[in-house]
MARTOR-655375 format. One record per residue (C-alpha): residue in three letters; y, x, z. Coordinates in steps of 0.2 Angstrom, whole numbers, plus 5000, padded with zeros to 4 digits. Layout:
BEGIN
alaYXZ;...
***
This chain:
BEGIN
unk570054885657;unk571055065662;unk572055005679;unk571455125688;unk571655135707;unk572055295714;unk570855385728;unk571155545737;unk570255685743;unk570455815756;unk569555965761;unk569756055778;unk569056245779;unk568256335794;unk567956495800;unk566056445796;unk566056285786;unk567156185774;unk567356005777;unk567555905761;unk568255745766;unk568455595750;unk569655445754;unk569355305744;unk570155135742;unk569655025724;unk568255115714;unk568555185697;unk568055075682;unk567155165671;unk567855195653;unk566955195637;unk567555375632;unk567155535641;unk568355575659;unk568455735671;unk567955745688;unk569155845698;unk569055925715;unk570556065720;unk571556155732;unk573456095738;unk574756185730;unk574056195712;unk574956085702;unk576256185692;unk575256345684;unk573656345688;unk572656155685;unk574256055680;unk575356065666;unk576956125670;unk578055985672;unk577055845675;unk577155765690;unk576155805707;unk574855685707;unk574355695689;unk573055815684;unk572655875664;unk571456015662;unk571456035645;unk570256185633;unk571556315634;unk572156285654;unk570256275660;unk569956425650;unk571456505661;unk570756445676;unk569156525673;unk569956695670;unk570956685685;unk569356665695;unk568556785688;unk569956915693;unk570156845710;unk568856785718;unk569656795737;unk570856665728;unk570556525745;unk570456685759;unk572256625764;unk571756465764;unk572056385782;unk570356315789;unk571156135787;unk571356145769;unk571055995762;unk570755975743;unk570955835732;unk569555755721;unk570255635706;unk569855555689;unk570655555674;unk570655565654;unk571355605639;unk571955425638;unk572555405655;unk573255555664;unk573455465679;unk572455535694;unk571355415705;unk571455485721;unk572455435740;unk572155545755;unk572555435769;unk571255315768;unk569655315777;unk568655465771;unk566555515772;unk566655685776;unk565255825773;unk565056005779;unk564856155767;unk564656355771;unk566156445774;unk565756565754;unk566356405748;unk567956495751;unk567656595737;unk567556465726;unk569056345717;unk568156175719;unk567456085704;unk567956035687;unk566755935677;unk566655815661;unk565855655661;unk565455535652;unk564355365654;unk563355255643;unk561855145640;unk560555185626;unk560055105612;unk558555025620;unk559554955631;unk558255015647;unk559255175652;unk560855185657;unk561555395657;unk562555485665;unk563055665657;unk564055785667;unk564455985661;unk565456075673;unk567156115662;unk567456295672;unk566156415664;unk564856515677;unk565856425692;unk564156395701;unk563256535695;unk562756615710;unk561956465719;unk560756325714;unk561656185708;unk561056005712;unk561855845704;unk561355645712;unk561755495705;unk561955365721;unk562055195713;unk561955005717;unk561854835710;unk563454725714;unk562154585716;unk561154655732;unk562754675742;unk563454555758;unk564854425752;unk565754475766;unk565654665760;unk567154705746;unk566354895744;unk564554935746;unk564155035764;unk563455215758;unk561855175766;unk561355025753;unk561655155738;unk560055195728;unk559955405723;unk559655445704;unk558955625700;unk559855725690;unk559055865679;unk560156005677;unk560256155663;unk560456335666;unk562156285656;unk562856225669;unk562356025659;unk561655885671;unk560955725665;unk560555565676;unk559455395671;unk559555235680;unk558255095672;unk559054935669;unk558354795666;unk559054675652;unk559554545662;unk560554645670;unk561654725654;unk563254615661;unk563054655680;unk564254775689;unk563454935697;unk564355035709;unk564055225709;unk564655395714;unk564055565711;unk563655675723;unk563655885717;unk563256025729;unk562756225726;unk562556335739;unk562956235753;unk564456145744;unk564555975743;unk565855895731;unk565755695730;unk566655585717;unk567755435722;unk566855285719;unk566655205702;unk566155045693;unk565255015676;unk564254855667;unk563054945656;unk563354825641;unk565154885638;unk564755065638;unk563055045624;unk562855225614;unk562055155596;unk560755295591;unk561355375575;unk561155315558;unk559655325550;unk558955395530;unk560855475525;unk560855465506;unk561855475493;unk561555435474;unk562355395458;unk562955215454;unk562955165435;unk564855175434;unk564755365438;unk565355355456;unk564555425473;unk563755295482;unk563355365503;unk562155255510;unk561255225526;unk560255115536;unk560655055553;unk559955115571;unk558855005582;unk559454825581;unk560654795594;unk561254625600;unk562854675592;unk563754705576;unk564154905571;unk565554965562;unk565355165556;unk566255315553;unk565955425538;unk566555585537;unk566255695519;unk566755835509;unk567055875491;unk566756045485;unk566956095466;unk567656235454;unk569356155456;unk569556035472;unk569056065489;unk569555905500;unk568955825517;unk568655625521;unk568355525536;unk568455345534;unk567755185544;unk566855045538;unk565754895542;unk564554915528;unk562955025527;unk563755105512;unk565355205504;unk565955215488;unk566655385483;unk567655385466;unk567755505453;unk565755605452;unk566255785447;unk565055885437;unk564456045446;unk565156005463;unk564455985480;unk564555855494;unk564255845514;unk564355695521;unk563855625541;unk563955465549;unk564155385565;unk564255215573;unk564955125587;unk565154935592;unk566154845579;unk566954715593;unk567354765611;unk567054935619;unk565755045617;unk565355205612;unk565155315597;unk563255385593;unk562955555588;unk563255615571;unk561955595560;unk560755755552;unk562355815539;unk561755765520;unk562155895505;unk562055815486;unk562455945474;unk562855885455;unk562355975440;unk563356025426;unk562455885417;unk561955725427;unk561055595424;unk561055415433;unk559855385438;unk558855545435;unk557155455435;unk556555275429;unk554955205435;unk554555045426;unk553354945415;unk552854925399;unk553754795389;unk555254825399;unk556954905396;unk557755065406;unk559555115404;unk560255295408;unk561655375412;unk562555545407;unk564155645413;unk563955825402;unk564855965409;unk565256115397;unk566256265401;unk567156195413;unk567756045403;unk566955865403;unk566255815385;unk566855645379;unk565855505382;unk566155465361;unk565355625357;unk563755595368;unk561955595357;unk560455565365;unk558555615362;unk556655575367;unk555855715370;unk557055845360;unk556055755345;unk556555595340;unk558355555340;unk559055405347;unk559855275336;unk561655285341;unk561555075341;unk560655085358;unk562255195365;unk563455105377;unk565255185381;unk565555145399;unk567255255402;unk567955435396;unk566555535402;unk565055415406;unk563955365391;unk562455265392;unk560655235382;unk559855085384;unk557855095378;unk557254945375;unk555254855376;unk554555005382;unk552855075379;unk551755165390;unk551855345392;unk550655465382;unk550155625394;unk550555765386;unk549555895396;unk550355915414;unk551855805408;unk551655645413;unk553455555408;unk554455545393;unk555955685393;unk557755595389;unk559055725384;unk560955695383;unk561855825372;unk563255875363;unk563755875346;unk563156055347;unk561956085361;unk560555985371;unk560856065389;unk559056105398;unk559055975411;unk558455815405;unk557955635414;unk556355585418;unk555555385409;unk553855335419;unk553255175410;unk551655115414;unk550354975411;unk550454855425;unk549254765416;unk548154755430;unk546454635427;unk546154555445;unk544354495444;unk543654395460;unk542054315465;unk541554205477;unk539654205485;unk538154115484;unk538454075501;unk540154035500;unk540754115514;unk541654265506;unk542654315490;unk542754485483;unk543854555471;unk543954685462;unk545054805448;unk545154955440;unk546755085440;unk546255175425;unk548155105418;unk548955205431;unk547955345436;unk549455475428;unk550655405441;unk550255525455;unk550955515472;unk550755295469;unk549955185482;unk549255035478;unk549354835488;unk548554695484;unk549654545490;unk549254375489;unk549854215495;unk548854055498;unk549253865492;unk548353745502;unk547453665486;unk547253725469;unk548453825459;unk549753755453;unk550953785434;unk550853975432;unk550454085443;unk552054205451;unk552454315463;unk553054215480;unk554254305492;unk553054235507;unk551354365505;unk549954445514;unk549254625511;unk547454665509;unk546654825514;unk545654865497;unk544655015498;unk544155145481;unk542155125476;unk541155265466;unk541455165450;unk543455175452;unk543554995455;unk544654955472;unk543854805479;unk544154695493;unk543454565503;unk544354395508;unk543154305523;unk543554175531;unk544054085515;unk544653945508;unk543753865495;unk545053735487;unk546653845490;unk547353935475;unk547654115481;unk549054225469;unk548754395469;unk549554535461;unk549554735464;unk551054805472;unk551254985464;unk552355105477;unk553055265471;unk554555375479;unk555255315462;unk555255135464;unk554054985465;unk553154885452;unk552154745451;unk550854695439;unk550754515432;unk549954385447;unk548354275443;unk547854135453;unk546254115459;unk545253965467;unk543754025477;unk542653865471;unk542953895453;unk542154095453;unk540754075462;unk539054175459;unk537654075465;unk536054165471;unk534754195459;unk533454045459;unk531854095470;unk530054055469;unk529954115451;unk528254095445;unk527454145427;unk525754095417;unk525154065401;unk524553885400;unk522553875399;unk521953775382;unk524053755374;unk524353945375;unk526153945381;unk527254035393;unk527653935407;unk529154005420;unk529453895436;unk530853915446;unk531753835463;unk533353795461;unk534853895474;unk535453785490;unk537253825484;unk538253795475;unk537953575473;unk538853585457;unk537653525441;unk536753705436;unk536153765419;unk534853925419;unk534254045408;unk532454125406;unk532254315400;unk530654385397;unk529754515389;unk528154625388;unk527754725406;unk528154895402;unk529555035401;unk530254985383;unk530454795386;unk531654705375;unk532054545382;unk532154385373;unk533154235383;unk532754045382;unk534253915389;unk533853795400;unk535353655400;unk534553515411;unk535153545429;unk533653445435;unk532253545425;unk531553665437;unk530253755424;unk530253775404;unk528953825393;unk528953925376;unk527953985363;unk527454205364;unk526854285351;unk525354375361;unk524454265374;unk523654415379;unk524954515382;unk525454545401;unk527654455401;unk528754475414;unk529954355415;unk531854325426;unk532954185429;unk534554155432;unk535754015434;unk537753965435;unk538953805436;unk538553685417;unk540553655418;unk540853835412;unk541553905428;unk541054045441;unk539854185434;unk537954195431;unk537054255446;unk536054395446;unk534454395439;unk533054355451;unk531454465454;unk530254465441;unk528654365441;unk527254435429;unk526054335420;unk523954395421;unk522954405407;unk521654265406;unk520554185394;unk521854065389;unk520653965372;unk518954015364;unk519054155352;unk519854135336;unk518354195326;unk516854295329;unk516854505325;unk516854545307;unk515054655304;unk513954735290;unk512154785290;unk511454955283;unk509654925276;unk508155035284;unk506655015272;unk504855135280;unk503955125262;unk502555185271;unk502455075284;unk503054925273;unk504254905285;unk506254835281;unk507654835294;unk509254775296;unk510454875307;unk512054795311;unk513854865315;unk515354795324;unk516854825328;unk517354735345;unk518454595345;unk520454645350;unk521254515362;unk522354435349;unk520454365341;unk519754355359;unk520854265367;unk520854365378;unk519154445382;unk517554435377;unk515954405391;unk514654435378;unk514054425357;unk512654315354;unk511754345336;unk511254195328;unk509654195315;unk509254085301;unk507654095287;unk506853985279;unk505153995289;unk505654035307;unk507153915306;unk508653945317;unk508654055335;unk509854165344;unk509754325354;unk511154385367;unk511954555361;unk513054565377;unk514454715373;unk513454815361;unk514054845345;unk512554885336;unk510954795335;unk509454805324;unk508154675317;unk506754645305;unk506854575288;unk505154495283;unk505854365273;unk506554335257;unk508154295264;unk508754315282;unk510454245287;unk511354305303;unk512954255310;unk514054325323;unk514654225338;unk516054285352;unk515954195371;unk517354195382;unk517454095398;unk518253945388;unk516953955375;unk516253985357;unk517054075345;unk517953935332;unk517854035316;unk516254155315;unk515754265300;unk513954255292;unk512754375280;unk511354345270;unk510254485266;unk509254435250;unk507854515242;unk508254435225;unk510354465226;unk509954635230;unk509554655213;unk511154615207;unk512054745199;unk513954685196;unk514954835200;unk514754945184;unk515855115189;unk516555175206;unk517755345205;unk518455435218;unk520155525218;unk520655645233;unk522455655237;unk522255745251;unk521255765267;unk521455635273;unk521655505260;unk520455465246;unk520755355229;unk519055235226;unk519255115210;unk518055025202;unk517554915186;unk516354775188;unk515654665174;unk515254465172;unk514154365184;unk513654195189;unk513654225207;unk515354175218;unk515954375225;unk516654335242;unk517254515244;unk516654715247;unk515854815260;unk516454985255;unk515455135266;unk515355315266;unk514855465275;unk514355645275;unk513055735267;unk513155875277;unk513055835293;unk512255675303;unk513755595306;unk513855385308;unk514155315295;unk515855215291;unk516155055282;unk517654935279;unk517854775269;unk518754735255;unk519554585245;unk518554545232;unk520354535221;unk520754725223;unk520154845209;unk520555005220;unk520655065239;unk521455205248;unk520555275261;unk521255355277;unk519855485285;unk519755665287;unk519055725274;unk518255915273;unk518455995254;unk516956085259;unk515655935261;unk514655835252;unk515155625256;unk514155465248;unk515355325242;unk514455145241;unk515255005236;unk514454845241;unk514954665233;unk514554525245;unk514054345236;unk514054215247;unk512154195241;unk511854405246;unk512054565248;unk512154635230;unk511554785222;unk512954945227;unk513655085218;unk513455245224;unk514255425223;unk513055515229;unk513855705227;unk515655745229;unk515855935225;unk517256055229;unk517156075209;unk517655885209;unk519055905219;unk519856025210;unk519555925195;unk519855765200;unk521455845209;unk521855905191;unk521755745184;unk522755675197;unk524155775193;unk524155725176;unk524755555183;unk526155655189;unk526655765176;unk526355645160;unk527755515168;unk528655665170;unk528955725151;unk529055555145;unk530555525157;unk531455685151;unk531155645130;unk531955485135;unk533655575144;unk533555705130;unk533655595115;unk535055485123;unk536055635128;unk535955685109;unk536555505104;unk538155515115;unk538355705108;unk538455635092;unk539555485093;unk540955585102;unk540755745088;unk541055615076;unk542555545085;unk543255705086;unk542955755068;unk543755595060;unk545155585071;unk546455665061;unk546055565045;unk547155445042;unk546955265039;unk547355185022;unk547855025029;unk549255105041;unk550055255029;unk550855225013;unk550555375004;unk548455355007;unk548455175001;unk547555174983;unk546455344985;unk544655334986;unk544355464999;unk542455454992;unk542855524976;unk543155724974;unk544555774966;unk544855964961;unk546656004970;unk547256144959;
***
């Protein structure tokens, strides 16, 4: 690629102008490395721009000579006033690896004018250097003038004239200056041009001819011609993420990743320094790997390290040097300095311990969790002299412990733990994936909860999955082919996302992808198939009633239009209210589409839900649907007519007897569930039977002109008659009756009062007691309750007032009359206090007698162990030979 044709050039000065004047025979191919540019005056070869030595036509400017040059114009600007106005100066290439200069002065030339102060100048002097960027759009040109400040009183423009070897005339072997195409150049205050030419990429291997044109204050210096195909002069950009890190067998490991692809392979150079208490050395060395391997890791040292690359095959050219990359080791390292992994799992580290200046032996190595629990030295791995390894094995997760969220692992001495320690992250992947699948079937969302993570801070989480085409198959595991899914963080710390269109045969594998600046873990993968989670909707048209005449709770429901898979429901309900506790009833027939149940209060307002999901087990329940409300109505005729009692009125003046009755209205449990009206029913022996409607009252009077008067009470709802009705006889003759012989009353407190009674022999069948008392004192109503005729006492809850007088009467009730009552008719303060003394007797009495009986058994046990105690060191005949034939009854005198 270097045979290089030589062009001259020649410069011719006048009194007012300087023609520049550039023969040129074959153009100058364009090298991969960096070449000068260089216009001068005759007669400078030996001592000023040449080496001396070297022969005429060869021209090498190197650092020091250009730095010569400089100075000499500096001191002598009127260096060219001597110059005759045909000087003619010559304009070449040439490079460090070919010194040759390109250049022939008697071939046709283009000529160009300058001013006449050109004459103060000494020509130009510049680098360049050509390549094609990464990208491989724009191809560069870079030119910086190599004779410092030599334009610095003028403006200095720079042009680029180009052209595609494809656009020229077969006939034409160079290009006619007319057909080049003119490149801008922006230029520096440092004297730095740089010029862009967009290529297009299927033009990488064609040939482009192009010159540069430079001029400053009226100078016009122009380069011989040159040639260049962009794709042998490609710049890589530099290496990317320069790195280094410890590798397990204590060595330095320099790694980087590569540039932009390029349609190319890349070889690199790396160049690196060691710097420690007792080596300092420099390294370059070129390989094809992203990586370098440095040997021998020394404790408390540091390392710089930059990389480059070029083209491994062909020419090219070298990028820049990379950012420069500093790793400094510690007198103590640890390899690496921090795991990330999951429970169950092992993690291995790795130590190298540094102590004044001397490398401890790997032998004498001992390792501890936390500076509290020492290691068991069967989990220590010798690797070499100075490496040692701990390998911990089915890990647990990590405890917080206030800010610290990892496990501290410390490699010591036999003497001393040093403070740096490495850092063991294990946590719960563990992650529960749970998905569900519409009622619609159109969408599946799932959902989980990071609470098993939540200490790793700085972690982001993915969910990935990958998608069979039918049903999962064998367990689930994680496939290299996945898809992400954008979850997003609700209130209740669930992530959840959302798969629509999907699929709903496919078995779709997910898993959580858990990235850290430490690593990356995954948590176990489920397999999931849309059909087999679905939540249908909640059955509609929910209706509830309680059946007229059988007095059950009827629910109705319409079955959801998806899923078509056999369904089985389930009916909660409850009283209407804000303390409802449900009760549930199964429905397992997929074809029933209402159920009925017994409740224990038909006259209770029940709400009542359903719900339904798939009989084969799978899915989840759907939600429940809006509750339907049953309404109170008259579901059967009352259970029994009101219970009642009737206080005798007797006007002995009049002659008159009446009969005022007292009810209590029915509850709705008796009712079932209301009552419209009470109808009074009469019966005596003369007037026979006849009713009279009582409506709602609750009290009504009647005259009693007969021996006997018998009334019954009736209850009429919408459905009818009362079944079971109560019924009194008021007889002159049974009210003569006198069975109950004693009636006592024992206050316990204000509101609780103590009746019993004794009652003696009769004939007549006792159905039960009317029990009735009121106040003396005032005109209050009077009350009244009834009694079994088995009890033989009766507490009574009221407010009582110690003050006042009250009336007991006891009342039996035959079933042939109302008997004769037993009255109390004063009830004094002076009795209470009494009958409150008598009371407590009942109190006090049990009370002694159950403290003789603890007393006298506490003295029996006293006894028994006094005597066991005495007796104990009297020795037994039977067991001691000295006592055997000595009636320990008999006293004998011991002299």
């Amino acid at each position: 690629m270097s045979v290089f044709m030589e062009a001259d050039c020649h410069v011719f000065l006048l009194h007012e102008f300087v023609c520049v004047t550039t023969a040129v025979n074959l153009p100058y191919p364009v090298t991969p490395w960096r070449f000068k540019l260089s216009c001068t005056p005759p007669n400078t070869t030996h001592g000023f721009f040449l080496h001396t030595g070297m022969p005429k036509n060869t021209s090498s400017l190197d650092e020091s000579d250009e730095a010569g040059v400089e100075a000499k114009l500096n001191s002598s600007a009127a260096y060219f006033s001597n110059l005759s106005s045909q000087t003619t100066f010559r304009c070449c290439f040439w490079s460090e690896q070919d010194k040759r200069c390109t250049s022939h002065a008697d071939e046709t030339t283009f000529v160009s004018s300058v001013n006449s102060l050109v004459s103060q100048q000494t020509g130009a002097n510049w680098n360049i250097q050509y390549w094609m960027k990464e990208d491989l759009k724009l191809f560069i040109c870079y030119a910086e003038s190599s004779l410092k400040n030599s334009f610095k009183t003028y403006d200095l423009n720079v042009h680029l004239l180009y052209v595609l070897s494809e656009v020229l005339e077969e006939s034409s072997l160079l290009p006619e200056k007319d057909s080049f195409r003119i490149a801008k150049c922006n230029c520096s205050a440092h004297e730095c041009c740089e010029c862009h030419v967009p290529v297009l990429p299927s033009k990488l291997n064609c040939t482009y001819f192009m010159f540069l044109e430079i001029s400053s204050g009226g100078a016009i210096f122009q380069s011989p011609l040159m040639t260049v195909q962009p794709i042998s002069v490609i710049k890589p950009d530099p290496p990317l993420d320069l790195h280094m890190e410890i590798t397990d067998n204590g060595n330095l490991k320099i790694s980087w990743y590569s540039p932009k692809p390029v349609p190319f392979q890349l070889k690199y150079q790396v160049k690196y320094s060691e710097n420690s208490t007792t080596n300092v050395k420099e390294v370059a060395e070129m390989v094809s790997a992203t990586s370098l391997l440095v040997d021998s890791l020394l404790p408390g040292s540091s390392y710089e390290a930059q990389v480059r690359a070029r083209r491994l095959d062909g020419p090219g050219i070298w990028s820049d040097w990379s950012t420069p990359y500093i790793f400094t080791t510690h007198d103590v390292i640890y390899f690496p300095p921090k795991i990330l992994t999951s429970t169950g799992s092992n993690a291995s580290f790795h130590c190298i311990y540094k102590n004044a200046n001397e490398i401890v032996s790997s032998k004498k190595i001992v390792w501890w969790m936390n500076l509290a629990e020492k290691i068991p030295q069967s989990q220590y791995s010798v690797l070499n002299d100075h490496v040692s390894k701990v390998t911990l094995p089915n890990l647990n997760a990590t405890k917080p412990r206030g800010q610290f969220t990892y496990n501290a692992v410390h490699c010591c001495s036999a003497q001393e733990c040093h403070h740096r320690y490495a850092q063991l992250y294990v946590i719960d992947v563990n992650i529960n994936i749970s998905c569900e699948t519409d009622g619609y079937l159109t969408k599946m969302t799932c959902r989980w909860s990071t609470n098993t993570i939540q200490s790793l801070l700085g972690s982001t989480l993915q969910l990935r999955y990958y998608r069979s085409r039918l049903y999962c198959s064998g367990l689930p595991a994680i496939h290299p082919t996945y898809e992400s899914k954008d979850c997003h963080l609700q209130r209740d710390g669930f992530y959840e996302c959302v798969f629509q269109p999907i699929f709903l045969l496919s078995g779709y594998t997910m898993w959580i992808r858990i990235n850290h600046s430490l690593g990356s873990l995954d948590s176990p993968p489920t397999c999931v198939v849309p059909d087999s989670v679905v939540k249908p909707q909640p059955p509609s048209s929910v209706k509830a009633e309680i059946t007229v005449h059988v007095g059950l709770l009827k629910v109705s429901w319409e079955k959801p239009f998806f899923p078509e898979n056999n369904l089985q429901f389930q009916i909660r309900y409850g009283l209407s209210g804000k303390d409802r506790h449900w009760k549930t009833y199964e429905v397992y027939d997929s074809k029933s589409r209402s159920a009925s149940f017994v409740v224990s209060d038909l006259c209770a307002v029940y709400a009542a839900q359903v719900r339904c999901k798939r009989r084969d087990g799978k899915g989840y329940w759907s939600d429940w649907s809006n509750p339907a409300c049953t309404v109170v109505t008259d579901i059967k005729v009352p259970i029994r007519g009101p219970e009642f009692w009737g206080i005798t009125n007797e006007d002995t003046i009049k002659k008159e007897r009446n009969v005022t009755l007292l009810w209590k209205p029915l509850l709705k449990n008796d009712s079932l569930c209301s009552v419209r009206k009470y109808v009074l029913k009469h019966h005596t022996a003369r007037n026979g039977t006849w009713s009279e409607d009582l409506r709602n009252d609750t009290k009504f009077t009647f005259p009693w002109t007969e021996q006997e008067h018998t009334v019954t009470m009736l209850a009429i709802n919408s459905i009818g008659v009362s079944y079971l009705n109560f019924n009194m006889t008021f007889s002159r003759t049974m009210s003569k009756v006198n069975t109950v012989q004693l009636l006592r009353a024992y206050p316990l407190n204000s509101s609780c009062v103590i009746l019993s009674w004794m009652l003696s022999s009769s004939d007549y069948k006792l159905m039960y007691f009317i029990m009735e008392w009121k106040s003396l004192n005032e005109d209050n109503e009077i009350k009244w309750t009834r009694i079994p005729s088995s009890a033989k006492k009766y507490y009574i809850h009221d407010h009582f007032v110690p003050i006042e007088n009250y009336q007991f009467s006891l009342y039996p009730i035959f079933m042939e009359g109302v008997g004769k009552p037993k009255r109390i008719q004063i009830f004094t303060q002076d009795d209470v206090d009494k009958h409150q003394n008598d009371a407590g007797l009942y109190v006090i009495v049990p009370i002694i007698i159950s403290a003789s009986v603890l007393l006298l058994g506490t003295l029996l046990i006293s006894h028994q162990r006094m005597k066991k105690l005495f007796w104990e060191d009297v020795p037994n005949p039977k067991n001691c030979s000295w006592a055997q034939g000595l009636n320990f009854q008999k006293r004998t005198d011991i002299l």
